[in-house]
Phi, psi and omega in degrees: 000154177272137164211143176231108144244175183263130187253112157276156174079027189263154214231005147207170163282346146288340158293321169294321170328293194276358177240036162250310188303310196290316176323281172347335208244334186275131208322125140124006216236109172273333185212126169199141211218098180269125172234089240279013158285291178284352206018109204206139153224112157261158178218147199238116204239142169258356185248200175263323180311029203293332159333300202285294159317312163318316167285332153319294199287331177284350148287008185244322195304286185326331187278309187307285215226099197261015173258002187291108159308125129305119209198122178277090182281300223216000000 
């Protein structure tokens, strides 16, 4: 499963960095590739819980860069 969201306001590229490593760490997370141009994080999931993982990386995003708007596109 898939997942996209949009971090508006995130304000470097070492923030983005550390908030692809820590997504990247959570269980069940085949991939994820935040890239601070689009401020875009896709996550690549091997199970069905793809939720639950989404709420992870948006507490994790919220933590890194605690001014990041979260948005789910896809």
């Amino acid at each position: 499963m898939k997942a996209v969201l949009k971090l508006e306001g995130l304000c470097c590229a070492n923030c983005a960095a550390k908030i692809e490593r820590e997504v990247q760490k959570i269980p069940g997370v085949t991939a994820a590739n935040l890239t601070f141009m689009t401020q875009k994080l896709s996550i690549e999931t091997d199970g069905d819980d793809i939720e639950a993982i989404v709420e992870q990386a948006s507490k994790i995003a919220k933590k890194v860069e605690g001014e990041v708007q979260i948005k789910r596109l896809k």
